[in-house]
C-alpha positions as CSV (number, residue, x, y, z in Angstrom):
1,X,-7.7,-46.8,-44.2
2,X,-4.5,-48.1,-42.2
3,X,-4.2,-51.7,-42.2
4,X,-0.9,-52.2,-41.0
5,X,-1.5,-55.5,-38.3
6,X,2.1,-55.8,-37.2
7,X,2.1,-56.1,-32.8
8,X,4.6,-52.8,-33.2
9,X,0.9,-50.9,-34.5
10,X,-0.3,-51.5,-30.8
11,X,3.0,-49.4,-29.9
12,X,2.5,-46.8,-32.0
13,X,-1.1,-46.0,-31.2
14,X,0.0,-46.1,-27.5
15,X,2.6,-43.3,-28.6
16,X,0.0,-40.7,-30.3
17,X,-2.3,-41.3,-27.4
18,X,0.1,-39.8,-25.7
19,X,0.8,-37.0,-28.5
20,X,-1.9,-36.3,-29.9
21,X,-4.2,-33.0,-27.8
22,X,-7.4,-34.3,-26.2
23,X,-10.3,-31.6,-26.7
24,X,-10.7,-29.4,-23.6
25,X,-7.3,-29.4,-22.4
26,X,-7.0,-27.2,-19.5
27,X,-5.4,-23.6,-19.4
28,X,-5.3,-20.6,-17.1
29,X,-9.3,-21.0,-16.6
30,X,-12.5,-20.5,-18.4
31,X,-13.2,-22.7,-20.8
32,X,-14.0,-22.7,-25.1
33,X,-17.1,-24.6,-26.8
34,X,-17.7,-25.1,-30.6
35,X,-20.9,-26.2,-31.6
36,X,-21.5,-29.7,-34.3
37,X,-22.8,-28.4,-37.4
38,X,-25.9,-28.8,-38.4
39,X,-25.2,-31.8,-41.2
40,X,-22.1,-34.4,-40.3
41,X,-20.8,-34.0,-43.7
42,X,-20.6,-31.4,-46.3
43,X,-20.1,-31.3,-50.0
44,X,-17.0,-29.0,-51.5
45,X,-18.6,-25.2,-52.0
46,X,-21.0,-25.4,-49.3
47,X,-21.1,-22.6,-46.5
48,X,-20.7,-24.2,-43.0
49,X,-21.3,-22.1,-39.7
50,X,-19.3,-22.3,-36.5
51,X,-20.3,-21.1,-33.2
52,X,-19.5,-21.7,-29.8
53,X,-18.4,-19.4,-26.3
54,X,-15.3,-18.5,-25.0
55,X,-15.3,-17.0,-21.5
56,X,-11.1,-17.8,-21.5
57,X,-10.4,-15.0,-23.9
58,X,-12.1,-12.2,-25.8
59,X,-10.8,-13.6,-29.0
60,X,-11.5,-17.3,-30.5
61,X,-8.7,-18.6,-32.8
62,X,-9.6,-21.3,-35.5
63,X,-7.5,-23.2,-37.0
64,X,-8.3,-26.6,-39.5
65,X,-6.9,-30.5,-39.8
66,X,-7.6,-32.6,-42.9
67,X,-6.3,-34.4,-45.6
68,X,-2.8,-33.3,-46.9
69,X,-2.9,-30.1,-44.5
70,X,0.0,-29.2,-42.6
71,X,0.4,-31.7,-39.8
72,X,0.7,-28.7,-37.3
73,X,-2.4,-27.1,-38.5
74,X,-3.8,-25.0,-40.9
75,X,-5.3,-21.7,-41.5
76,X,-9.1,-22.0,-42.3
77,X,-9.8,-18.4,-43.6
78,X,-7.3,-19.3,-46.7
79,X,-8.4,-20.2,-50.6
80,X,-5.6,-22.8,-50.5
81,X,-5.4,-24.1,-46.8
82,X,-2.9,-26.8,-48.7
83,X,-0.3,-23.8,-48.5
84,X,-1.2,-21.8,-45.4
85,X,-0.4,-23.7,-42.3
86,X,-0.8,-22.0,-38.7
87,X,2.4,-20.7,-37.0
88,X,1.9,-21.0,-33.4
89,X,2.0,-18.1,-31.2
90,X,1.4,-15.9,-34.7
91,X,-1.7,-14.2,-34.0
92,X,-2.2,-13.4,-37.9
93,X,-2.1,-16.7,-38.9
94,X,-4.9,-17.7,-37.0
95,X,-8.7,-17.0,-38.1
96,X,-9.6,-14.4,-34.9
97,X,-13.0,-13.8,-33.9
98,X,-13.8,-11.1,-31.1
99,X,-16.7,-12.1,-28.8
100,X,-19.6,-10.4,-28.5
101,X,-22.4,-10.6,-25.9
102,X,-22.5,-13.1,-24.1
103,X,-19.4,-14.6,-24.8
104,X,-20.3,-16.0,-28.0
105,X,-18.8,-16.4,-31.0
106,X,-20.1,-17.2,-34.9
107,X,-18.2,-17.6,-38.4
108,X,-19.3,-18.9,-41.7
109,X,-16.8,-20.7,-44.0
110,X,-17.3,-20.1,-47.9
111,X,-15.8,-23.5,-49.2
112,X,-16.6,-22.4,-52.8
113,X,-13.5,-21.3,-53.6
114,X,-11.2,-23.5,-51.2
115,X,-9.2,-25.2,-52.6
116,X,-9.2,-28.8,-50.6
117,X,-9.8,-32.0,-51.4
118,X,-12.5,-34.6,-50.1
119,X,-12.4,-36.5,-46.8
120,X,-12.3,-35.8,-42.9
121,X,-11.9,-32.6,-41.4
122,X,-11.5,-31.3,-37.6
123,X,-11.7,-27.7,-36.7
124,X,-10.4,-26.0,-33.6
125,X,-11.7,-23.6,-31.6
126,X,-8.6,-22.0,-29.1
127,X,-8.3,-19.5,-26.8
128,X,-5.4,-18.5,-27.3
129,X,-3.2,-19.2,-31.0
130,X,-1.3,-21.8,-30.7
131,X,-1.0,-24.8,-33.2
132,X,-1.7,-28.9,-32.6
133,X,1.4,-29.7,-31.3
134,X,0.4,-26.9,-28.4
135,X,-3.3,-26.7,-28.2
136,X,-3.0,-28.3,-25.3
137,X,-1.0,-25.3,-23.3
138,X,-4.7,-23.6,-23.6
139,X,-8.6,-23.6,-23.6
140,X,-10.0,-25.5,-26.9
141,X,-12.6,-27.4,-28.6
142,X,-13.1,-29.3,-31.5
143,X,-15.9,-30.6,-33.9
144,X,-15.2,-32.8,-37.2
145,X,-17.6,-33.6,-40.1
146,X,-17.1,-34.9,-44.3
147,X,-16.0,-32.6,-46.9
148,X,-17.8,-34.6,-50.2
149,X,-17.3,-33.5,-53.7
150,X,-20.3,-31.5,-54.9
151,X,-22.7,-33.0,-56.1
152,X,-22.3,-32.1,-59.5
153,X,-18.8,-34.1,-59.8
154,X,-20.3,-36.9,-61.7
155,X,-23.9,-36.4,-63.9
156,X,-25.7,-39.6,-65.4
157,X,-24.3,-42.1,-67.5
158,X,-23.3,-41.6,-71.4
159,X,-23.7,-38.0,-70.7
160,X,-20.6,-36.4,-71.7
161,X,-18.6,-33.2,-70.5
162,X,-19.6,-30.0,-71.9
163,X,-16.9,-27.7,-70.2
164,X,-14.7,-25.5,-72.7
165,X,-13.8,-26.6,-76.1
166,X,-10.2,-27.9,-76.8
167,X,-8.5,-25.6,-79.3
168,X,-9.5,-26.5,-82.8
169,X,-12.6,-28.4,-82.3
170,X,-15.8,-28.0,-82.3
171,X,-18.7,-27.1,-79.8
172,X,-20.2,-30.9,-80.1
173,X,-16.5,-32.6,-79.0
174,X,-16.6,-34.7,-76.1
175,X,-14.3,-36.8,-73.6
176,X,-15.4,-39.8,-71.6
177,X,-13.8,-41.9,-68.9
178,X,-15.3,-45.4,-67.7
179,X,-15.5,-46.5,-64.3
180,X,-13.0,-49.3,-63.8
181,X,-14.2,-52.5,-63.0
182,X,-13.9,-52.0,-60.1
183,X,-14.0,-48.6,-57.2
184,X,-11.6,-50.4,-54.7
185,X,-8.0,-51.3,-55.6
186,X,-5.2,-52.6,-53.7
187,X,-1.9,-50.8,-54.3
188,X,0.2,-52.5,-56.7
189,X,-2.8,-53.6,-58.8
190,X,-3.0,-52.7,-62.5
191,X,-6.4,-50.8,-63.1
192,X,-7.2,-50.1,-67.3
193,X,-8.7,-46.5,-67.8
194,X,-10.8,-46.3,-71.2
195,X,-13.0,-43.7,-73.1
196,X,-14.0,-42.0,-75.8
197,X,-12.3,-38.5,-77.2
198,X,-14.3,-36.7,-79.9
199,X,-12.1,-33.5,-79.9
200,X,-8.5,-34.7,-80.3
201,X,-6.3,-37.0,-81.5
202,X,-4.6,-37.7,-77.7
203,X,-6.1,-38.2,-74.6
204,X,-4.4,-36.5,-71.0
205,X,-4.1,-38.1,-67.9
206,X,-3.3,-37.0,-64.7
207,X,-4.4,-37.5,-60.8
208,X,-5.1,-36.7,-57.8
209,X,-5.3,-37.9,-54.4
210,X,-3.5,-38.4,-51.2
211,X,-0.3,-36.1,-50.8
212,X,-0.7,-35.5,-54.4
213,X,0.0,-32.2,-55.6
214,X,-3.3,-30.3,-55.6
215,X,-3.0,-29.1,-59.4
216,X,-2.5,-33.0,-60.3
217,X,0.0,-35.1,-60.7
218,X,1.3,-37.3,-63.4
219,X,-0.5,-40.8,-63.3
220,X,2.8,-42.6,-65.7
221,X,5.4,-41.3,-62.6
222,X,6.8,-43.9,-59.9
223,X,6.8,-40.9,-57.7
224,X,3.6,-38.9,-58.8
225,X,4.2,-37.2,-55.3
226,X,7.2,-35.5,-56.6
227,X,6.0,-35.1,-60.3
228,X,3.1,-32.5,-61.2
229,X,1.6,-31.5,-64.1
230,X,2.2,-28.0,-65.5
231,X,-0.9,-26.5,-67.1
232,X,-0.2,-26.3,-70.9
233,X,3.2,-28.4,-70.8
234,X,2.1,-32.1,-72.8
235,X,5.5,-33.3,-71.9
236,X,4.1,-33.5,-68.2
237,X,0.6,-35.5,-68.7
238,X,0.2,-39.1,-69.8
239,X,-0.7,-38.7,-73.7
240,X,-3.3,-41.9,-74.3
241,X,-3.6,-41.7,-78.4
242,X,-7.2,-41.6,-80.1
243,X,-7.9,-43.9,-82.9
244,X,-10.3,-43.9,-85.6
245,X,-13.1,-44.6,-83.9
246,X,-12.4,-42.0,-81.0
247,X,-11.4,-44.7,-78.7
248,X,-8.7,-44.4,-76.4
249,X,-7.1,-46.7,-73.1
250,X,-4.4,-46.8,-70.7
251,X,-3.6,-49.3,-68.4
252,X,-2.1,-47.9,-64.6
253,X,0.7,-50.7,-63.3
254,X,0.1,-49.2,-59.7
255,X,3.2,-51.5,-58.6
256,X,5.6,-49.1,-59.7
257,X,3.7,-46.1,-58.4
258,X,4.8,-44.3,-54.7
259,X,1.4,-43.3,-53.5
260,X,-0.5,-44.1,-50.5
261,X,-4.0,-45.6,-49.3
262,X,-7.0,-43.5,-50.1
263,X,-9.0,-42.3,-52.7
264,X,-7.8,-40.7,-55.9
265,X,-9.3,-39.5,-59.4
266,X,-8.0,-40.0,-62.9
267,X,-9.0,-37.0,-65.1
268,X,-9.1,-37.2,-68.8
269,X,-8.9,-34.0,-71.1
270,X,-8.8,-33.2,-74.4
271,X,-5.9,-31.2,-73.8
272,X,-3.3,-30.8,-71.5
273,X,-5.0,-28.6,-68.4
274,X,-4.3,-29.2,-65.1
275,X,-7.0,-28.6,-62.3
276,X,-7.7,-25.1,-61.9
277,X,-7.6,-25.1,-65.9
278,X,-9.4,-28.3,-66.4
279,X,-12.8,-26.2,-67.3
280,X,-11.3,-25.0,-70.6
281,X,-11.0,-28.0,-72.2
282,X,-13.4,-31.1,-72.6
283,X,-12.6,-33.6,-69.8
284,X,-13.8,-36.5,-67.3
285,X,-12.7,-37.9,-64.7
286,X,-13.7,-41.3,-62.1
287,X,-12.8,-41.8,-58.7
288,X,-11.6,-44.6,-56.5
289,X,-10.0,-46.1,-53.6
290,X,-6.2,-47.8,-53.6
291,X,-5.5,-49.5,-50.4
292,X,-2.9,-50.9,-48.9
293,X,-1.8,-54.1,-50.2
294,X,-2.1,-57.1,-48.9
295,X,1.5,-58.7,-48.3
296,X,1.7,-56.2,-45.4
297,X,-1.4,-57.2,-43.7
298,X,-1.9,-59.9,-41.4
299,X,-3.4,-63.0,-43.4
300,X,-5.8,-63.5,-40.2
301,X,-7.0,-60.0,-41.2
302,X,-8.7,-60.5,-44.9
303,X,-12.0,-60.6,-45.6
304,X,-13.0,-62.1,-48.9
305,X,-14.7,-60.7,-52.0
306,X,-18.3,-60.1,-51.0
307,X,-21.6,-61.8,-52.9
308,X,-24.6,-60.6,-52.6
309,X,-27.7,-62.8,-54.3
310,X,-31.7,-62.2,-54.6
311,X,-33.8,-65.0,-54.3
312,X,-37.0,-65.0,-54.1
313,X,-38.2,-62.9,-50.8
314,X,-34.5,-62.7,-49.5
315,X,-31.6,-60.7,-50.0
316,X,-28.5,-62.9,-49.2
317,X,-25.1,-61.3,-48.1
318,X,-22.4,-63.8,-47.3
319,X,-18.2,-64.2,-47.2
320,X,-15.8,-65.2,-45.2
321,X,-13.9,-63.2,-42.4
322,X,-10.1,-64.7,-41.5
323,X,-8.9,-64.0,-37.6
324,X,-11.5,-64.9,-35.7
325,X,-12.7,-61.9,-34.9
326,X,-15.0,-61.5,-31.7
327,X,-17.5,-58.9,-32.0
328,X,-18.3,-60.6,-35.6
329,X,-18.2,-58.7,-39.0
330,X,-20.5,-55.9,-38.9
331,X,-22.8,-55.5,-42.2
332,X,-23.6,-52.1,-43.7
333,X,-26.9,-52.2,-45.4
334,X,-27.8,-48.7,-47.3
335,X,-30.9,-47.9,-49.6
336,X,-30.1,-46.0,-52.4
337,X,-32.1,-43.7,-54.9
338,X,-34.4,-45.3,-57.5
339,X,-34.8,-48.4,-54.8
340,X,-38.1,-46.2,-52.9
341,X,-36.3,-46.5,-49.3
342,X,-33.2,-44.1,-50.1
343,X,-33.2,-43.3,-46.2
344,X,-33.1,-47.0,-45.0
345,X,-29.8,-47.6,-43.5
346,X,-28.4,-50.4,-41.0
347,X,-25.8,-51.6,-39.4
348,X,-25.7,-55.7,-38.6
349,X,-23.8,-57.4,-36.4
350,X,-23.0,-61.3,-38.2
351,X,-20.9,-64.1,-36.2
352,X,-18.5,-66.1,-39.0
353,X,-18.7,-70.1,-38.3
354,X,-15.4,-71.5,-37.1
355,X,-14.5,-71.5,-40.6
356,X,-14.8,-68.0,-40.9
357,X,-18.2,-67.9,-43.1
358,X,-21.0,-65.4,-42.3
359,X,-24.3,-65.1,-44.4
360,X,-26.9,-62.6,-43.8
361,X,-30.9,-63.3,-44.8
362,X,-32.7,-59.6,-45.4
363,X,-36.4,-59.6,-45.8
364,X,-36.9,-57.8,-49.3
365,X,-40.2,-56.7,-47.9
366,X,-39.2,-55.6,-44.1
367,X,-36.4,-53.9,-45.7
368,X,-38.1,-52.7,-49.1
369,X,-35.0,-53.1,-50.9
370,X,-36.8,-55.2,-53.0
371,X,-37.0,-52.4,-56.4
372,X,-32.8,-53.1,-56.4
373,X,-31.0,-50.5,-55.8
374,X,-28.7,-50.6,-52.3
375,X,-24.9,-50.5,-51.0
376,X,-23.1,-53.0,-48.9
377,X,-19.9,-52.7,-46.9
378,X,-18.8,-55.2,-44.4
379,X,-16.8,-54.4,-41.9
380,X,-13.9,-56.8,-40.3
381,X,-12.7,-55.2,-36.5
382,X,-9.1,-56.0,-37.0
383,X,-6.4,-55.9,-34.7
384,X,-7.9,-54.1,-31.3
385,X,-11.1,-56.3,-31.6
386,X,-13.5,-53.6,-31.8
387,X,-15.3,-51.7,-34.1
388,X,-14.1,-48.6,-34.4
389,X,-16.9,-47.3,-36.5
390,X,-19.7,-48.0,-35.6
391,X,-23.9,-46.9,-35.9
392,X,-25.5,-45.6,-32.6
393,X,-28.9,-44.3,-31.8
394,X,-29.2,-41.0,-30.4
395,X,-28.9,-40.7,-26.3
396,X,-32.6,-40.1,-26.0
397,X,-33.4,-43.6,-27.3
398,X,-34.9,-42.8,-30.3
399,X,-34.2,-46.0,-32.6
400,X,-35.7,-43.8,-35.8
401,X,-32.4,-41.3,-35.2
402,X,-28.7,-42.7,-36.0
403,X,-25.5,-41.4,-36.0
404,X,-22.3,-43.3,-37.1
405,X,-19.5,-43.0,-34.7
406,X,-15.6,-43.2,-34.7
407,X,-14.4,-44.6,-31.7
408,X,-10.8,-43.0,-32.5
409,X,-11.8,-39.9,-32.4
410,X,-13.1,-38.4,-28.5
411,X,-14.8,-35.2,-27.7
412,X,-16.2,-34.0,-24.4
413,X,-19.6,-35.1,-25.0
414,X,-18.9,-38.5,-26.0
415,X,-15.9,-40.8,-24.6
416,X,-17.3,-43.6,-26.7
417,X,-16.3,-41.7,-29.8
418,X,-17.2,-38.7,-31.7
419,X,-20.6,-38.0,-33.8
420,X,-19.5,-37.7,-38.0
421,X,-22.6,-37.6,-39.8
422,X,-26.5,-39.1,-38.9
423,X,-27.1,-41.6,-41.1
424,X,-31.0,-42.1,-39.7
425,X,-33.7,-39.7,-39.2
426,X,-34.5,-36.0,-39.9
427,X,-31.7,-34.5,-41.6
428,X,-29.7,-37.5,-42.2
429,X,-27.2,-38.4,-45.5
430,X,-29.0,-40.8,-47.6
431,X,-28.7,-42.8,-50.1
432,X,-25.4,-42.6,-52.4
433,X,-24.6,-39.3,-50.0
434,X,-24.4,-41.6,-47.0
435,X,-22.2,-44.9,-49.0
436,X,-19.9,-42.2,-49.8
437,X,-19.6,-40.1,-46.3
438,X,-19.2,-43.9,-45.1
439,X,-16.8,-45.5,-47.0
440,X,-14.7,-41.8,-46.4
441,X,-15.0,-42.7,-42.2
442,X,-12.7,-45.8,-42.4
443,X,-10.0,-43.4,-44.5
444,X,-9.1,-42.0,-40.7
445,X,-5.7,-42.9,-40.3
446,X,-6.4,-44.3,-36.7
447,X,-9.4,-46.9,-37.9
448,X,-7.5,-50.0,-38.5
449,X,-11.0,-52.0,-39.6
450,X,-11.0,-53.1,-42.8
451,X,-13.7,-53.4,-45.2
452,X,-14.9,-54.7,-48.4
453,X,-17.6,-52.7,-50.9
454,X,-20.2,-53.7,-52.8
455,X,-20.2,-50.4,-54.8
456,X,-23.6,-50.7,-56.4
457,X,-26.4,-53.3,-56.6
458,X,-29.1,-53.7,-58.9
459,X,-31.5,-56.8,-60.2
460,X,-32.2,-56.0,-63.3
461,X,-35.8,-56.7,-64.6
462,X,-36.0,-60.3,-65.6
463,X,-32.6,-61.0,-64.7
464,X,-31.4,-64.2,-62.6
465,X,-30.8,-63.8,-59.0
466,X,-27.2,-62.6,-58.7
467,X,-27.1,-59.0,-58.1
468,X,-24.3,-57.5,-60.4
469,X,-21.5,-54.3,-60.0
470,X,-22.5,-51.7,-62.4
471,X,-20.2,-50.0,-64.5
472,X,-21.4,-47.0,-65.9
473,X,-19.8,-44.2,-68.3
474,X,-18.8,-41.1,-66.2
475,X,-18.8,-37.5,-67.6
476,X,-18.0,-34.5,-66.2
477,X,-19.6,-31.0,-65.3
478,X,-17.6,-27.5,-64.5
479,X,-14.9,-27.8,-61.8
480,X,-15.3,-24.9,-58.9
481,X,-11.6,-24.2,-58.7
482,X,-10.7,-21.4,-60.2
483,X,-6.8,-20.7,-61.6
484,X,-4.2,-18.9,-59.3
485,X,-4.8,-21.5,-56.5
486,X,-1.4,-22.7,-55.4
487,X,-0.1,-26.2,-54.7
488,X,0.2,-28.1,-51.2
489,X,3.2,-28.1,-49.1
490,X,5.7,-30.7,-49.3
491,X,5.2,-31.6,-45.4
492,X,1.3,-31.7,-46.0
493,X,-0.2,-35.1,-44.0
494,X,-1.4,-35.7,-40.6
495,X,0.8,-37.2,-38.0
496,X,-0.5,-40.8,-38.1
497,X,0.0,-40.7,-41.5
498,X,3.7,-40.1,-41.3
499,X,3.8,-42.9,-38.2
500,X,2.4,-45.0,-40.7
501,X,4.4,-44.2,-43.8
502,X,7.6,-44.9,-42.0
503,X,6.0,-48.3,-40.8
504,X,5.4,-49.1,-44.4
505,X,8.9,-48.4,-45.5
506,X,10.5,-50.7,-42.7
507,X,8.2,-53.7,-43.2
């Protein structure tokens, strides 16, 4: 999530307008189609299917755009896409389909063995092979969906990791990690990492995240983008001793620490693996979000630390919103499991007083978030006044179908923004799948809304009436990647990302 508010943002955005390829640029005639997937987001390891036509050519190239992929493109028929970026005009880079009757074209993608990481994703469907910067010299199309961790990433509290035993310990040895307090973090923060290690006397550390390398990267660097682990090598990991009572902590200074915005993962092992060898060892990891801080923000942009409270009937959600800002704050309501309305979602629309405090009443009953469980974002629009994600019934009218929208991002079907998941109706995320695709959304590097999380609610039986954060033990299951899978390329990260990083570094 970019939250830069300076007027030269306004600049910049006017610049990659004029940059950046619009889908369905015209070539020498004909024209190329891809079809949406079936689900807006995905978990890593999932097969997706593409289809589309192509009467411009008897060949459809493909080529992919996510997070820390090469800025020019990259090919999607690799196991490390990280490394394999698109050369334009080189047919063999390029993922080429023939056509067959009709002028149709189809291809499954296997993301079981990718190697990429979580977060938005936009394939495109060419002609002819050429890369981003030249898309536009031919016929294309475009779709873009949510690549989620499996689902298997995280399994239920106090259960511990059971992958591989650490050399010299027993089958029963075990690692832990506990959520920090917590799952949002501003850069520059200090964030404690504690657990339990049954198998060893030391604890190892590493991350991953934005323009990270992709085997991990060491967590006690100030440049962890220049620093990664080496499988095997304990000089490279952060070494966290174990004490007598298998006990063991680390506390992160992030002020010290080049990364970026977005969302990263601390793993813990009971020895010193990297990724593709983190199953042979015990190990856990926990994931959250670092954004940018707030000293280069405007101070009319900040929205406070949200409270949520039960009483009675009602569900109260109330803050305050700096700015001014016209549409109002916009207030993400989602059901999740073990609350009986998993699929409830909503998106509300709240008007801050000239003070800048909203409050929000629910109706526990019209609702039925009354059994506890439920997530809540709120959303401030930021500098262009206007939400740029946003929750939209389908075009036939049909309030019990929703799909949430990104306004930066156009297709042909849709000038007021393209479709990334369906949040309401037959087929739609739910529950935790749709908080997580969601918070992921506002990581675009064009969506400058901001937004504050309420990770996890719960009133606890015979509890009072404030509704508390959870914090829960995380443990770990098998990782998919496998060894042999090579690092990311230096230059990997999209182009509003570099517009922004060199922002960041003159302000």
């Amino acid at each position: 999530m970019k939250k830069n508010l300076f007027v030269l943002f306004a600049v910049c955005l006017s610049i990659l307008a004029a940059i950046i390829p619009v889908a369905g640029s015209t070539g020498d005639g004909g024209s190329v189609t891809i079809v949406q997937p079936n689900e807006g987001a995905y978990s890593i390891g999932d097969t997706l299917t593409f289809s589309g036509t192509n009467n411009a050519s008897g060949t459809t190239y493909l080529f992919i755009t996510g997070p820390n992929l090469n800025t020019k493109g990259s090919e999607i028929q690799s196991t490390n896409p990280h490394d394999s970026p698109v050369t334009d005009g080189n047919v063999s880079t390029f993922l080429a389909i023939r056509g067959s009757l009709g002028n149709t074209w189809s291809w499954e993608w296997n993301t079981k063995n990718v190697l990429i990481d979580a977060g938005v994703y936009t394939v495109y469907a060419a002609s002819t092979p050429r890369d981003l910067p030249h898309v536009n010299s031919t016929r294309f199309d475009t779709v873009t969906f949510i690549m989620k961790r499996p689902a298997n990433a995280q399994v239920a509290a106090m259960d511990t990791s059971t992958s591989g035993n650490p050399a010299g310990t027993g089958s029963n040895a075990s690692v832990t990690i506990t959520q920090p307090k917590s799952g949002r973090y501003s850069i520059g923060d200090t964030v404690t990492f504690s657990g339990t290690n049954t198998g060893s006397g030391t604890t190892y550390l590493f991350i991953t995240g934005p323009n990270l390398d992709a085997k991990g990267a060491q967590i006690q660097s100030t440049h962890p983008g220049n620093s990664p682990v080496i499988d095997n090598n304990a000089s490279t990991f952060l070494a966290a001793s174990v004490g007598a009572d298998h006990q063991w902590s680390y506390t992160w200074n992030s002020q010290k620490a080049l990364i970026d915005a977005g969302m990263f993962e601390v793993f813990a092992a009971g020895s010193p693996r990297d990724l593709p060898h983190i199953n042979d060892t015990q190990y856990a990891r926990v994931s959250f979000i670092m954004a940018r801080p707030a000293n280069i923000e405007s101070p009319e942009g900040n929205l406070s630390t949200l409270s949520v409270v039960m009483k009675g009937n009602t569900i109260t959600i109330s803050g305050t919103a700096k700015g001014n800002p016209g549409p109002g704050v916009a207030i993400w309501i989602i059901g999740a499991p073990g609350s009986g309305m998993a699929g409830y979602a909503d998106q509300v629309i709240v008007h801050p007083n000239p003070a800048g405090s909203y409050s929000l009443d629910l109706d526990r009953a019209t609702t039925g978030l009354e059994d506890g469980k439920f997530h809540v974002v709120v959303q401030h629009p930021m500098l262009n006044n206007v939400f740029d994600i946003y929750l939209a019934n389908n075009t036939a009218g049909n309030t019990a179908d929703g799909w949430v929208l990104n306004r930066m991002l156009k297709d042909n079907t849709n000038a007021d923004g393209t479709r990334v998941f369906k949040i309401r109706g037959a087929g739609s995320l739910q529950g935790n799948d749709a908080y997580e695709a969601l918070v992921q959304v506002f990581e675009d590097p064009a969506v400058d809304d901001t937004i504050v999380i309420f990770p996890s609610t719960v009133n606890p039986a015979g509890s009072g009436d404030t509704v508390p954060v959870q914090s829960n033990l995380v443990s770990e299951t098998p990782n998919p990647l496998t060894s042999g899978q090579n690092t990311k390329t230096t230059a990997s990260a999209n182009l509003i990302d570099q517009v922004w990083g060199f922002l960041s570094g003159v302000f």
